[in-house]
Every structure is written in C-alpha cells, then in structure tokens.
VOLO-421907 format. One record per atom (N, C-alpha, C): x, y, z; residue in three letters. Coordinates in nm, 3 decimals, m for minus. Example, Ala and Ser with C-alpha at 12.3 -4.5 7.8 and 13.67 -1.06 7.14 Angstrom:
<sites>
1.319,m0.569,0.780,Ala
1.230,m0.450,0.780,Ala
1.320,m0.330,0.780,Ala
1.285,m0.225,0.708,Ser
1.367,m0.106,0.714,Ser
1.290,0.003,0.787,Ser
</sites>
This chain:
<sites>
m4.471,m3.805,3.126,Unk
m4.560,m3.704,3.067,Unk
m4.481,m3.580,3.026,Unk
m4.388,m3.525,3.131,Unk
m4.268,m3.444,3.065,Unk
m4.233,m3.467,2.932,Unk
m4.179,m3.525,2.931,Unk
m4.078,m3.612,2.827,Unk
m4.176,m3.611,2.724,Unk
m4.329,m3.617,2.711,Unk
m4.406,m3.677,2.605,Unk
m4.392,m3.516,2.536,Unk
m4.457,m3.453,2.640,Unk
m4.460,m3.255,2.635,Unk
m4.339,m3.201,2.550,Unk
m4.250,m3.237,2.578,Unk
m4.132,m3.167,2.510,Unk
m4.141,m3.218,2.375,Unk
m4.109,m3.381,2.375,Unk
m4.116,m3.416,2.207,Unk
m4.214,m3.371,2.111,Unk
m4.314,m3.309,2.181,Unk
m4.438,m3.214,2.090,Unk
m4.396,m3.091,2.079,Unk
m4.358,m3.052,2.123,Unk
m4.305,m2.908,2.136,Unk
m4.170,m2.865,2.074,Unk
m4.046,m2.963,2.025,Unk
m4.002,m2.958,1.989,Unk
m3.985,m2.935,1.829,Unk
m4.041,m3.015,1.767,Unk
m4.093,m2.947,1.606,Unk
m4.193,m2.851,1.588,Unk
m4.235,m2.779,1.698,Unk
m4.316,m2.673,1.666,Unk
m4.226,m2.551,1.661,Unk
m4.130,m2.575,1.773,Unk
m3.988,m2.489,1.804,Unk
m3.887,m2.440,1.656,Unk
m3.884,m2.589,1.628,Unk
m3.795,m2.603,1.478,Unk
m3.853,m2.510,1.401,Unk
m4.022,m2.522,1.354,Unk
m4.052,m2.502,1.281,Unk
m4.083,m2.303,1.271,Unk
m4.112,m2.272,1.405,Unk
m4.085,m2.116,1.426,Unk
m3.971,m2.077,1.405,Unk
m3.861,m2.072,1.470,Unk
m3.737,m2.091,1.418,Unk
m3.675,m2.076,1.309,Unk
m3.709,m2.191,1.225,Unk
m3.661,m2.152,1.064,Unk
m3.738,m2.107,0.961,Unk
m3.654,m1.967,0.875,Unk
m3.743,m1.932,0.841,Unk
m3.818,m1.947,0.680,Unk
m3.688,m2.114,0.643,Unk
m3.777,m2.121,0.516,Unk
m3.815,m2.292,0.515,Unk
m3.893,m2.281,0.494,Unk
m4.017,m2.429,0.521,Unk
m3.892,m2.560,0.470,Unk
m3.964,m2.629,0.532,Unk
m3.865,m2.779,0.560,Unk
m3.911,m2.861,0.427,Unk
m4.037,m2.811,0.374,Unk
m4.048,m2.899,0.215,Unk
m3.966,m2.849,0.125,Unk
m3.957,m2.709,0.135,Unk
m3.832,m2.617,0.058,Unk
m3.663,m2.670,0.086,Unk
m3.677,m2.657,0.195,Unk
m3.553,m2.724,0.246,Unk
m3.502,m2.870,0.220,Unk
m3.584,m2.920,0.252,Unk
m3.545,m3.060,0.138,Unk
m3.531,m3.089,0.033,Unk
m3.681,m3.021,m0.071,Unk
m3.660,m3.043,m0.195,Unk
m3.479,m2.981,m0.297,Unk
m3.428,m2.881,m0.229,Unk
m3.343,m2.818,m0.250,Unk
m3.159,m2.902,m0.225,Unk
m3.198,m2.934,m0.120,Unk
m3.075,m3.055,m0.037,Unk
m3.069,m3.135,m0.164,Unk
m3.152,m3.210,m0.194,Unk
m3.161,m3.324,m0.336,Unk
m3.153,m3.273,m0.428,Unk
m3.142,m3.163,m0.482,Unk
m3.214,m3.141,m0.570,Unk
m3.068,m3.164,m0.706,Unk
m2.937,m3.128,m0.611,Unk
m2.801,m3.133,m0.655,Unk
m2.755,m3.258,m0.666,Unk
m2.775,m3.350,m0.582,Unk
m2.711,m3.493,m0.596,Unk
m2.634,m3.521,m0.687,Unk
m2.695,m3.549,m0.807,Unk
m2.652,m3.524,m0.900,Unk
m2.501,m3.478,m0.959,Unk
m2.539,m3.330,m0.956,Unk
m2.406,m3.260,m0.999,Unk
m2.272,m3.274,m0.867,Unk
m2.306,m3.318,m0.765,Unk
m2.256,m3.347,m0.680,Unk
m2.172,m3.481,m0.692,Unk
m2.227,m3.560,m0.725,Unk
m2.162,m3.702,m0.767,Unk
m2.024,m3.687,m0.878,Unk
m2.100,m3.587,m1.032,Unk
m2.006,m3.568,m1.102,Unk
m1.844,m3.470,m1.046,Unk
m1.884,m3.405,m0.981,Unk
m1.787,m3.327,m0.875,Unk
m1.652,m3.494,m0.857,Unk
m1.728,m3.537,m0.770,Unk
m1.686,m3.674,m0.709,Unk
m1.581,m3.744,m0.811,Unk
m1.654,m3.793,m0.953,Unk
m1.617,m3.823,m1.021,Unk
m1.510,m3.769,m1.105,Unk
m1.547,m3.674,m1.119,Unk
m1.379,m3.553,m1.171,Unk
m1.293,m3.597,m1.099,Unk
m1.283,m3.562,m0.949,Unk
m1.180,m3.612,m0.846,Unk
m1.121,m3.674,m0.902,Unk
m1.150,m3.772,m0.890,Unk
m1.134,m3.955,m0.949,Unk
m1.092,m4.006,m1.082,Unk
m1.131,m3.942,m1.160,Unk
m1.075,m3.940,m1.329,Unk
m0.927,m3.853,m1.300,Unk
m0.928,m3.749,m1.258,Unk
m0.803,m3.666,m1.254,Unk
m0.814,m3.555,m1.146,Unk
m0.732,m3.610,m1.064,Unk
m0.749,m3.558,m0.917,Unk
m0.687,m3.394,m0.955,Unk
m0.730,m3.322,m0.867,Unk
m0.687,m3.164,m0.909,Unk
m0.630,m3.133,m0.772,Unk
m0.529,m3.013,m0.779,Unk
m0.450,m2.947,m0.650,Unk
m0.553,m3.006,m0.512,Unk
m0.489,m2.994,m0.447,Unk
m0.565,m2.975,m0.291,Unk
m0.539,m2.828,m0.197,Unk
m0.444,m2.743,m0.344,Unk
m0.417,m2.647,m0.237,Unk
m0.499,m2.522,m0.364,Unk
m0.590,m2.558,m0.468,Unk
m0.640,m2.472,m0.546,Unk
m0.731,m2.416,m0.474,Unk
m0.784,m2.293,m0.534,Unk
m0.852,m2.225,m0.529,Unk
m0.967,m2.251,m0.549,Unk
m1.112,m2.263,m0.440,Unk
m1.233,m2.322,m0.489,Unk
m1.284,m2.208,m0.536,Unk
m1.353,m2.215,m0.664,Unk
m1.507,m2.136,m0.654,Unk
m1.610,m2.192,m0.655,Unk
m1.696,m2.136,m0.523,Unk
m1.806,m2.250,m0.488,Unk
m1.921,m2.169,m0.502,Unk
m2.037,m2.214,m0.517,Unk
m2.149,m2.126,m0.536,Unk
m2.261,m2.188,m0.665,Unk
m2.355,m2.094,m0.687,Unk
m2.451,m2.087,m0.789,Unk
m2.375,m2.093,m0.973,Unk
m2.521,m2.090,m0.991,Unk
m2.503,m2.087,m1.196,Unk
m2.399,m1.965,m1.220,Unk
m2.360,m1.872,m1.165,Unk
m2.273,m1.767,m1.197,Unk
m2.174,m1.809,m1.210,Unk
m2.145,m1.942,m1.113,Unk
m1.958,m1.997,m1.127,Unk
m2.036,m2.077,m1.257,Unk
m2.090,m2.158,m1.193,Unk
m2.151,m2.298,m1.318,Unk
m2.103,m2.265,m1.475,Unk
m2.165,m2.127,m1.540,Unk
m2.160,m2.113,m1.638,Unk
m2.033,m2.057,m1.686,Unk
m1.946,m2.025,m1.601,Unk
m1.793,m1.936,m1.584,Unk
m1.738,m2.047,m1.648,Unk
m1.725,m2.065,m1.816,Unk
m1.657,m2.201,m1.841,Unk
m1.551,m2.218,m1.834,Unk
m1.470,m2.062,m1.890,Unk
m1.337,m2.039,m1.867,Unk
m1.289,m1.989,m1.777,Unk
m1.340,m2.019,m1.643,Unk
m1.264,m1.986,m1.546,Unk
m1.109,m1.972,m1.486,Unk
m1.067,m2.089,m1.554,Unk
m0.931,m2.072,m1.529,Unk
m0.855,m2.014,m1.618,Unk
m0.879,m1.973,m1.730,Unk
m0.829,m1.901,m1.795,Unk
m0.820,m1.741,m1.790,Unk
m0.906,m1.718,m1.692,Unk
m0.939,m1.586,m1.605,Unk
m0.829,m1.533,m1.525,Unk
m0.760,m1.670,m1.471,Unk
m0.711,m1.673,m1.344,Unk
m0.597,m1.755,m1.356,Unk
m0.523,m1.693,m1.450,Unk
m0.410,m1.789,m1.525,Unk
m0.280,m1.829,m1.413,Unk
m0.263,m1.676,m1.301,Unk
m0.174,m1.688,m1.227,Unk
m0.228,m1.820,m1.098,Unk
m0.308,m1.836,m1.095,Unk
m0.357,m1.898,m0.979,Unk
m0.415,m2.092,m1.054,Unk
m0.455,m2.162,m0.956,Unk
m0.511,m2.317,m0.988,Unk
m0.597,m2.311,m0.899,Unk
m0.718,m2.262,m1.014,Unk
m0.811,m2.295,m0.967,Unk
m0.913,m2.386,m0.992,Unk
m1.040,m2.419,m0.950,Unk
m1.121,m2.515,m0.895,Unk
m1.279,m2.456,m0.922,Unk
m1.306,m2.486,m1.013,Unk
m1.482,m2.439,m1.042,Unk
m1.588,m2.553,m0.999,Unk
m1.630,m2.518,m0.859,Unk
m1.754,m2.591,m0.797,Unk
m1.858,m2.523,m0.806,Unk
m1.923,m2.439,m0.895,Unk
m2.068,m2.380,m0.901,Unk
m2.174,m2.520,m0.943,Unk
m2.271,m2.494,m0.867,Unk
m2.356,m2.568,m0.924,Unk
m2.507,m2.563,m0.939,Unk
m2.574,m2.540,m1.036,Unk
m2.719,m2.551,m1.073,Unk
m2.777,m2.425,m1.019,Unk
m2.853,m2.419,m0.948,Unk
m2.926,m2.272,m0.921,Unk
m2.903,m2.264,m0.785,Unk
m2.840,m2.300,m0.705,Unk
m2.776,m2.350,m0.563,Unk
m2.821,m2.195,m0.500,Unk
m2.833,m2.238,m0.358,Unk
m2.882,m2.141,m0.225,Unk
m2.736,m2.150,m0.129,Unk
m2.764,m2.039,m0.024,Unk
m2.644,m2.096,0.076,Unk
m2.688,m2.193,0.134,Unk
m2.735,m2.276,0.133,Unk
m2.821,m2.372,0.242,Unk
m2.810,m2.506,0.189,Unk
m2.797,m2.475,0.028,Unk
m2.742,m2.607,m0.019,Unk
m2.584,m2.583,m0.046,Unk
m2.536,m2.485,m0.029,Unk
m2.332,m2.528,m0.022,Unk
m2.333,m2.538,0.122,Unk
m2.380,m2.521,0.232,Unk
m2.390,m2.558,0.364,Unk
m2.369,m2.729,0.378,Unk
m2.520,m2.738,0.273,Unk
m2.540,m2.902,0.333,Unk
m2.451,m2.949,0.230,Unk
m2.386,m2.915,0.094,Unk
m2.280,m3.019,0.054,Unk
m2.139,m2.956,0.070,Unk
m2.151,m2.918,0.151,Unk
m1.985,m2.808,0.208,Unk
m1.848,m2.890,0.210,Unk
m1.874,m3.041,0.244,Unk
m1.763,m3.145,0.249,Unk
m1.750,m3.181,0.145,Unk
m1.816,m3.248,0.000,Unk
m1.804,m3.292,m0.154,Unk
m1.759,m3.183,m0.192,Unk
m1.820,m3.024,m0.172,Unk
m1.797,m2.923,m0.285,Unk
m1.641,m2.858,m0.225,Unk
m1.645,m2.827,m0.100,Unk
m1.528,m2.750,m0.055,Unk
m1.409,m2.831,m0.005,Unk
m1.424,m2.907,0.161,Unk
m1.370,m2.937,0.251,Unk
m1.252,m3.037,0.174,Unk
m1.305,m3.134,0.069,Unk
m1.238,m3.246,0.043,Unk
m1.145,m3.209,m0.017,Unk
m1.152,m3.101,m0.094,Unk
m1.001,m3.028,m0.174,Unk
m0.911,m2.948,m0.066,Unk
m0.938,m2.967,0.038,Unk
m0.851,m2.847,0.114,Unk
m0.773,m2.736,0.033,Unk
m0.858,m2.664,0.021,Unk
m0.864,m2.517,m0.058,Unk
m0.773,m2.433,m0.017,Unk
m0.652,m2.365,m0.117,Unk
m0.599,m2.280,m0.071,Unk
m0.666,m2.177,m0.016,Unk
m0.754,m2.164,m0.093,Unk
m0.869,m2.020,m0.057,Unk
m1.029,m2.024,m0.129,Unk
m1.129,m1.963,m0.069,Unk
m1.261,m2.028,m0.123,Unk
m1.331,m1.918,m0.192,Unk
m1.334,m1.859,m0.287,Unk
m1.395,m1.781,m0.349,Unk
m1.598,m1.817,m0.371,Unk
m1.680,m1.745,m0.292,Unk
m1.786,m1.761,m0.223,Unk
m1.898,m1.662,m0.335,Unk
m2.006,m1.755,m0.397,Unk
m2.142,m1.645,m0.465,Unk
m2.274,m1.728,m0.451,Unk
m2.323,m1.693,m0.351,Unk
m2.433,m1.767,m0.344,Unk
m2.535,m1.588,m0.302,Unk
m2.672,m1.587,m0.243,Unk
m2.771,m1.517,m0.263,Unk
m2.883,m1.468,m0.347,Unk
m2.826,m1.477,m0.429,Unk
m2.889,m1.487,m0.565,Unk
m2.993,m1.516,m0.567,Unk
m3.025,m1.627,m0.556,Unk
m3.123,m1.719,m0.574,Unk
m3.194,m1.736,m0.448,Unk
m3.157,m1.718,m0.349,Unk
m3.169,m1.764,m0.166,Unk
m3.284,m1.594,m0.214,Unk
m3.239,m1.483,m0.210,Unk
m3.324,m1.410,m0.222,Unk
m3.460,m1.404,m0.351,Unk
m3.426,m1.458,m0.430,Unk
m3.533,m1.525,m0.533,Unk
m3.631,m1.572,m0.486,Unk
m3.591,m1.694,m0.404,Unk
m3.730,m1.795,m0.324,Unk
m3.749,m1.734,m0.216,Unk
m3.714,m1.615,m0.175,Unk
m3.800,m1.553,m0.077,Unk
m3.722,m1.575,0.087,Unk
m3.580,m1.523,0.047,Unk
m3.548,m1.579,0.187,Unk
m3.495,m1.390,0.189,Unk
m3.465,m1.395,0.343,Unk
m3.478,m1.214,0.386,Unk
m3.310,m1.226,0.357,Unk
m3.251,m1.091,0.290,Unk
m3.167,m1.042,0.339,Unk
m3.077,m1.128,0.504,Unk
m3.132,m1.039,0.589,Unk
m3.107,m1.099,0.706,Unk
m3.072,m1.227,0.706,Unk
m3.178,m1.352,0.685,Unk
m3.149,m1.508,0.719,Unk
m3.033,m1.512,0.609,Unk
m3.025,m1.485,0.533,Unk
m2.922,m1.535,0.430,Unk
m2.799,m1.457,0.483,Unk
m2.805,m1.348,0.523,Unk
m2.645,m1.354,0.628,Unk
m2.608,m1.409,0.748,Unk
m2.731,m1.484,0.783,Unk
m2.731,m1.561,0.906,Unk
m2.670,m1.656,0.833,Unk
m2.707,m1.720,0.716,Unk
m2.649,m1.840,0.641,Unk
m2.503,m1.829,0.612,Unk
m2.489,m1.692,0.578,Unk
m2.304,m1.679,0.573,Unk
m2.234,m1.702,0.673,Unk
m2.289,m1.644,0.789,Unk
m2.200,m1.653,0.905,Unk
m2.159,m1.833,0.948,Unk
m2.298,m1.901,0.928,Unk
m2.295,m1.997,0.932,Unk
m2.180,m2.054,0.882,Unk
m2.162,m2.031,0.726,Unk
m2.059,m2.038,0.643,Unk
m1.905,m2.062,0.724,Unk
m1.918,m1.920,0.781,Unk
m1.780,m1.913,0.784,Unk
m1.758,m1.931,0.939,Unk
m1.845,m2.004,1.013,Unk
m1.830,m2.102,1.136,Unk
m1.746,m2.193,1.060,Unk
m1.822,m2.280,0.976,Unk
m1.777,m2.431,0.961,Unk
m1.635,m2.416,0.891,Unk
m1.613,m2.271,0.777,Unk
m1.488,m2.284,0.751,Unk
m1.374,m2.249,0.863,Unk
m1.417,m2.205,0.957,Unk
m1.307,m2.198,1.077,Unk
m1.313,m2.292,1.160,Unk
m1.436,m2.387,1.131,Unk
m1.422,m2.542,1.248,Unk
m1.294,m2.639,1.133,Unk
m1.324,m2.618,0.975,Unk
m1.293,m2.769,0.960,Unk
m1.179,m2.725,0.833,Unk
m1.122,m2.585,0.782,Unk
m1.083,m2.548,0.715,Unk
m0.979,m2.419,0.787,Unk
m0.931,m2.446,0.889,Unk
m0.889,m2.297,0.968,Unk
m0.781,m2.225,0.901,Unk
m0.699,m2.128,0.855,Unk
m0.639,m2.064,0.772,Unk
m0.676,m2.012,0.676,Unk
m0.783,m2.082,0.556,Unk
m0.810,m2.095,0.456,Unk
m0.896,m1.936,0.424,Unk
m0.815,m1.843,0.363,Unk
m0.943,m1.787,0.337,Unk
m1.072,m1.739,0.264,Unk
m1.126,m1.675,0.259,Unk
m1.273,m1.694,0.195,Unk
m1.310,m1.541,0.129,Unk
m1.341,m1.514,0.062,Unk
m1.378,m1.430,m0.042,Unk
m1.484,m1.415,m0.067,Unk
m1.588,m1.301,m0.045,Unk
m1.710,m1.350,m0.052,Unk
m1.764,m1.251,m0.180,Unk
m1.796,m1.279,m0.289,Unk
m1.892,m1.223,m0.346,Unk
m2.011,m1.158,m0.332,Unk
m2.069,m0.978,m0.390,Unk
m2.161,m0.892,m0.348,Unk
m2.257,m0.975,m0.499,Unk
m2.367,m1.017,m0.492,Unk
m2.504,m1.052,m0.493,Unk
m2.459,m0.982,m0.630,Unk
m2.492,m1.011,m0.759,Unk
m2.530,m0.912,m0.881,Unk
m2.645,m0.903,m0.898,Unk
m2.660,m0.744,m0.960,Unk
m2.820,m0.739,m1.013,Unk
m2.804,m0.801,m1.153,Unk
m2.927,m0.773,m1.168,Unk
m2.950,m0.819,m1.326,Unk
m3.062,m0.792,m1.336,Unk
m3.109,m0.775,m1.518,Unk
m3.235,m0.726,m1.544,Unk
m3.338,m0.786,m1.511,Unk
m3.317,m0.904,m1.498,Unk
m3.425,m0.996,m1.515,Unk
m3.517,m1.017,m1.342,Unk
m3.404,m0.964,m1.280,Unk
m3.449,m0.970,m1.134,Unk
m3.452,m0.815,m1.061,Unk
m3.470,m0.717,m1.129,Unk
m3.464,m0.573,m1.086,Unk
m3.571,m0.543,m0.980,Unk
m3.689,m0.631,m0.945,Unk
m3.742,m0.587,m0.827,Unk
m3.688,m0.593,m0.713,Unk
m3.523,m0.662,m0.736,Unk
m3.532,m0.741,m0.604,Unk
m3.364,m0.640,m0.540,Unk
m3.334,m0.559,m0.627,Unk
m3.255,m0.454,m0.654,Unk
m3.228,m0.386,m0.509,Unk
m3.330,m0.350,m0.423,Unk
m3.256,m0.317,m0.274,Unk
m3.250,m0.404,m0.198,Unk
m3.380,m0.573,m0.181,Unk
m3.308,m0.684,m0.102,Unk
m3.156,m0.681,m0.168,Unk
m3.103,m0.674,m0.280,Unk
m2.968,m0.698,m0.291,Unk
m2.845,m0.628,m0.222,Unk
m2.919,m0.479,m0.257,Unk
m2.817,m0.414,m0.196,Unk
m2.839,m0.419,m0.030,Unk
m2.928,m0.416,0.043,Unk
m2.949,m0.510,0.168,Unk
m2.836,m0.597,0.258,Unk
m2.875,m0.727,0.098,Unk
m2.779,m0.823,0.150,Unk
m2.637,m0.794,0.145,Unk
m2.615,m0.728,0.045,Unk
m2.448,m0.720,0.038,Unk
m2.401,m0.606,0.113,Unk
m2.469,m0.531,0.171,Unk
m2.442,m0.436,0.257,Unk
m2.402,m0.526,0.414,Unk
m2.512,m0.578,0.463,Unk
m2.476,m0.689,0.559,Unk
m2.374,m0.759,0.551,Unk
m2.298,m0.862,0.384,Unk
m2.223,m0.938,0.365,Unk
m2.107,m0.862,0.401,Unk
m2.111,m0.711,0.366,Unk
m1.962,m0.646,0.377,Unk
m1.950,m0.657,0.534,Unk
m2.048,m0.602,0.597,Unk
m2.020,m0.570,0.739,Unk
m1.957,m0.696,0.814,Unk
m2.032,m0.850,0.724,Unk
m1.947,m0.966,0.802,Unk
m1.853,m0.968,0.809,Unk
m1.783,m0.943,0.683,Unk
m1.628,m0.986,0.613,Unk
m1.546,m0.917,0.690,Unk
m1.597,m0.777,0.701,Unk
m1.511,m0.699,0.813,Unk
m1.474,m0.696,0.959,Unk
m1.578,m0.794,1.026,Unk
m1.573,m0.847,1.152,Unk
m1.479,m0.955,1.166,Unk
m1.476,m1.033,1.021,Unk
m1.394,m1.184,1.070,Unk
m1.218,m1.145,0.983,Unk
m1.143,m1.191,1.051,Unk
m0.974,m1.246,1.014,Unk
m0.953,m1.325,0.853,Unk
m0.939,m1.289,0.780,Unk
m0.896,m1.368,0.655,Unk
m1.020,m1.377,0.576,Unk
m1.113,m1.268,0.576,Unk
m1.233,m1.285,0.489,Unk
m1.236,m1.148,0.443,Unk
m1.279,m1.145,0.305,Unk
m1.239,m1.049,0.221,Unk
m1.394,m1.034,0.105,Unk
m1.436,m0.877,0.092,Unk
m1.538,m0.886,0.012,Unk
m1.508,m0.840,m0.126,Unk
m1.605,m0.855,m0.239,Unk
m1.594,m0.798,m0.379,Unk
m1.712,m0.720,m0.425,Unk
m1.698,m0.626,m0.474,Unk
m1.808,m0.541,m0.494,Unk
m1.814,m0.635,m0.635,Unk
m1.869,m0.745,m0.685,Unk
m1.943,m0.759,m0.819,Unk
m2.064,m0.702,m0.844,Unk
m2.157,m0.613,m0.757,Unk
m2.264,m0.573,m0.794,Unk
m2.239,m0.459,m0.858,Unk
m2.127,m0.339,m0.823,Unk
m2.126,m0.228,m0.887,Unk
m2.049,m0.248,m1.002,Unk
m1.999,m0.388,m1.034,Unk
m1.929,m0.362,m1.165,Unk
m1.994,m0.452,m1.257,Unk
m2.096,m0.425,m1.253,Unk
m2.168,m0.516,m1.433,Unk
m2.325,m0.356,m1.413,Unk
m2.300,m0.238,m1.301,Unk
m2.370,m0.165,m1.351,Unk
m2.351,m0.078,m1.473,Unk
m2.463,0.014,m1.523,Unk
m2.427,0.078,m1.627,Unk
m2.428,0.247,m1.555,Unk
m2.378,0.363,m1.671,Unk
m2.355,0.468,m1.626,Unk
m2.508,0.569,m1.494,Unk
m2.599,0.478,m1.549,Unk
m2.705,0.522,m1.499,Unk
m2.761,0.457,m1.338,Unk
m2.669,0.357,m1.297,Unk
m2.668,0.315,m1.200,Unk
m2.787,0.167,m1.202,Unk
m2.794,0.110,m1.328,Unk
m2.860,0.018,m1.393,Unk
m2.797,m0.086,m1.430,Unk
m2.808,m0.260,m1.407,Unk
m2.788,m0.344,m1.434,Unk
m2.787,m0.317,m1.620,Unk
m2.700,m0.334,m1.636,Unk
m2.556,m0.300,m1.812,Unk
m2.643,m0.415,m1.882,Unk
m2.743,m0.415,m1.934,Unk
m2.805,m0.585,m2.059,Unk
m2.682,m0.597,m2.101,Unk
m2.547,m0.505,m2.143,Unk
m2.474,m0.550,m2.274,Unk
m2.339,m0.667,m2.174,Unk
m2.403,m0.688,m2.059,Unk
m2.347,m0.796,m1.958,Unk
m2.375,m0.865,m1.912,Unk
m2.556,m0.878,m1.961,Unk
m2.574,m1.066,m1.937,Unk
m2.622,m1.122,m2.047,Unk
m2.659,m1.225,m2.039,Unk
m2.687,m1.378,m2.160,Unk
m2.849,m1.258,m2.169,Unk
m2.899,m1.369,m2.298,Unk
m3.055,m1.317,m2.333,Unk
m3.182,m1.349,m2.264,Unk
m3.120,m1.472,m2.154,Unk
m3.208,m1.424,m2.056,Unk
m3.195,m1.380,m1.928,Unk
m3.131,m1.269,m1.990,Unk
m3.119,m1.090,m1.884,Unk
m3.133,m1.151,m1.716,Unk
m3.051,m1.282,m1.691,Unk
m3.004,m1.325,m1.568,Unk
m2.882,m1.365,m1.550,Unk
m2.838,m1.453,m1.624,Unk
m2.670,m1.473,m1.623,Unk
m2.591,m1.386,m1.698,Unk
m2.458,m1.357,m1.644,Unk
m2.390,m1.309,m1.723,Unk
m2.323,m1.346,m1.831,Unk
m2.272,m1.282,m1.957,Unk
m2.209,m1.344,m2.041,Unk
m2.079,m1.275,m2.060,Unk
m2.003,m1.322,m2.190,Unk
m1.879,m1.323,m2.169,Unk
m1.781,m1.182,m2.149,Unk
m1.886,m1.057,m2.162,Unk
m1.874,m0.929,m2.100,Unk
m1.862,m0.881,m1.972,Unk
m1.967,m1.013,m1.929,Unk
m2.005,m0.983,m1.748,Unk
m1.885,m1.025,m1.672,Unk
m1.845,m1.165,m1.711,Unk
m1.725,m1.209,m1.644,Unk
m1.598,m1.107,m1.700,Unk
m1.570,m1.039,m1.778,Unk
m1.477,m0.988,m1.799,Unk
m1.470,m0.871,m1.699,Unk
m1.594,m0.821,m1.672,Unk
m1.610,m0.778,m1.573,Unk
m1.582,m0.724,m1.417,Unk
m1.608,m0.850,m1.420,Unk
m1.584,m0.960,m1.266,Unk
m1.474,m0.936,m1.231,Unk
m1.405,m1.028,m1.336,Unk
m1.194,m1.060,m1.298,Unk
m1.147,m0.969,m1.213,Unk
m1.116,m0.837,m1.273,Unk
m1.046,m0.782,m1.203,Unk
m1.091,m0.698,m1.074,Unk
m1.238,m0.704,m1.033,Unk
m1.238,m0.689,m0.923,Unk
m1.209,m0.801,m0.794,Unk
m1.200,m0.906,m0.877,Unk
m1.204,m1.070,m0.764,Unk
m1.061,m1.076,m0.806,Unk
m0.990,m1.056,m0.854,Unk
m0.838,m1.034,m0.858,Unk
m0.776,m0.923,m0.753,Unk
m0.871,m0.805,m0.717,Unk
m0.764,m0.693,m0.661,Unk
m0.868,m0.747,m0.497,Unk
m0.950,m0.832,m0.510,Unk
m0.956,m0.887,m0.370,Unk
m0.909,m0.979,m0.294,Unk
m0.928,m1.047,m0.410,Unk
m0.846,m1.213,m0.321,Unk
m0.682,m1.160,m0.319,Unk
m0.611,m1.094,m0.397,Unk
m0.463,m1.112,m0.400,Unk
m0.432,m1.062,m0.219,Unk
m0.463,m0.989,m0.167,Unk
m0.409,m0.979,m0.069,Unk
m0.489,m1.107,0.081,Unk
m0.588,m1.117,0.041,Unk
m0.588,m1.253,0.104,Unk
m0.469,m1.369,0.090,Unk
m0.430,m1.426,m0.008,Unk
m0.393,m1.488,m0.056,Unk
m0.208,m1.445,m0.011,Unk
m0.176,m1.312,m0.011,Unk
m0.077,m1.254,0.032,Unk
m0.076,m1.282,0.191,Unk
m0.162,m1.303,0.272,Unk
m0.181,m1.268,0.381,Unk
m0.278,m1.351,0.467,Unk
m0.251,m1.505,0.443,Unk
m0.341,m1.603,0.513,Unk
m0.378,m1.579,0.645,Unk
m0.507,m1.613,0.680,Unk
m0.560,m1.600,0.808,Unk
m0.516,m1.636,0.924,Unk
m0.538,m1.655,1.034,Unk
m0.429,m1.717,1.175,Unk
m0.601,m1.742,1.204,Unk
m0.678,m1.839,1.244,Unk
m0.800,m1.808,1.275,Unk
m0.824,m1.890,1.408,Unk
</sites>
C-alpha cells in the first residue's frame, strides 16, 4: 500500500516541480528531429574539426549564414537550430555539442524560452543545468554565453530580458572558464531602443547589420577564454 502511495504521488511531485507543462515539453523535444538528423548527416558527408568552435543555440545562429566568415581566425561550427529553447539544446546536447568535442561552445538560447512563457529565473536554472553537463561530459571546454537580444518585435518582453541576462552574467561569474557577451546592448540604438536598422522585416531576427554587430563583441569575449582554457 506504501509503494502504491508513492507511485501516485510521484507525478503529482514532477508535475509541481516543473515549471513548463510536459505537453510543451514534449511537443518541443520533437519538434527538431529533423534538423537534428541533418546535423548528423553533415558529419558524415564531410566530417568537420573536433576541436572547432560550436555555436549552438536558436534561429539567431540558424540564420548567421556566414558565420565563418565572421570568424575567419578561428574553425568554427554553426549548430543553431529552428526556434530552439534551452531545454531543447539540453535534450539534444550530445548530436548538437558533445559529439564534436568542441574547442569551445559559444551559447544563445532564451529568446524564445522567454517567448513561451518561461520566467527569467527557470531559464537560468536551465543554464546552470547547461553548464553541469558541460563539466560532467566536456570538462575544459569553455562556454560563452550570449546576453538575450531585444528586438522590436518582442519589446514587451524588454525587462524579462534584461532580468535574464542580468542573472546569466551573475552565472558566468561564479563558474571557471565561462565567459559572458553583452549582445543585448549592442544592436541598441542611441535612445536605448532595439536599432530596426538591425533586424530582418520581421523586426525579430537580425540582419546583416545585426551580426556585424555581434562579431566584435563575441570576439573580445571568447578570445581570452580561448587564451585561457578552463581546469574544471
């Protein structure tokens, strides 16, 4: 009768606990497969470094076509995919990251995690998470984490952002070989306003202004990571 008690009680536990619903949570896990496979398949057509540089994350890497041309000194590795959460580079963390053994992991997810309604808070619970598993199964390697961009199209959501990336800094600064980037203050405009003349037309992604952007702040961050690997 114990035993019956607990197994009832146990998915009620789960379900207080987490704080974004398990139909969400699934539909999301699948929802990549897909672009996940083609990942796979690149491998396999023409295997790339194992000691490159990942960028892993949302449509912000996704659409970054010229990424490596950004990043001419370095070999790097563009894993963005689809409208991705931290919760889905969590659950495909081994296809997207682990299998390249990454010199270093350049990190943009929130975005979207705050879109569908997840807090500030849980989504730095999700980072930390993050950077458990990269010190269980990736130890040295280090990680770079990208600050959340605004954009017009999402301006209500303008202090959860600054929120989250306020939290994200405070992580980076607690852990050994993790390093943050202010991308939110550099696609603002003089008025302290997400810049239109730095994203696509629909005033959510950036375009080829925004990433120009970008570079050189994710350049004057990662280089001393990269100077200065982790002991973890």
């Amino acid at each position: 009768m114990r035993f019956r008690f607990l197994s009832l009680l146990l998915p009620m536990a789960l379900h207080w606990t987490d704080p974004l619903p398990r139909a969400m949570a699934a539909e999301t896990r699948g929802e990549f497969d897909g672009e996940i496979r083609r990942f796979a398949e690149s491998d396999h057509r023409q295997p790339h470094s194992t000691n490159a540089v990942v960028f892993a994350g949302s449509s912000s890497f996704r659409l970054w076509t010229n990424l490596p041309a950004a990043f001419p000194d370095l070999t790097v590795l563009n894993r963005g995919f689809g409208g991705s959460t931290m919760r889905d580079l969590l659950h495909h963390f081994d296809p997207v990251i682990a299998v390249r053994r990454p010199r270093a992991v350049v990190v943009y997810e929130g975005d979207n995690d705050l879109a569908k309604g997840r807090t500030p808070e849980a989504i730095a619970g999700d980072y930390a998470e993050f950077l458990d598993r990269m010190h269980r199964q990736l130890p040295g390697a280090p990680v770079l984490i990208l600050a959340v961009k605004p954009s017009p199209s999402r301006r209500s959501l303008f202090d959860q952002q600054r929120d989250l990336n306020q939290r994200l800094r405070q992580l980076c600064t607690s852990r050994p070989g993790v390093g943050f980037a202010d991308t939110f203050s550099a696609v603002l405009d003089a008025a302290g306003e997400p810049d239109p003349a730095l994203f696509e037309s629909d005033r959510l992604h950036l375009n080829h202004r925004g990433y120009r952007a970008w570079t050189p702040v994710i350049v004057n961050a990662l280089k001393p990571l990269l100077e200065t690997p982790a002991t973890r």
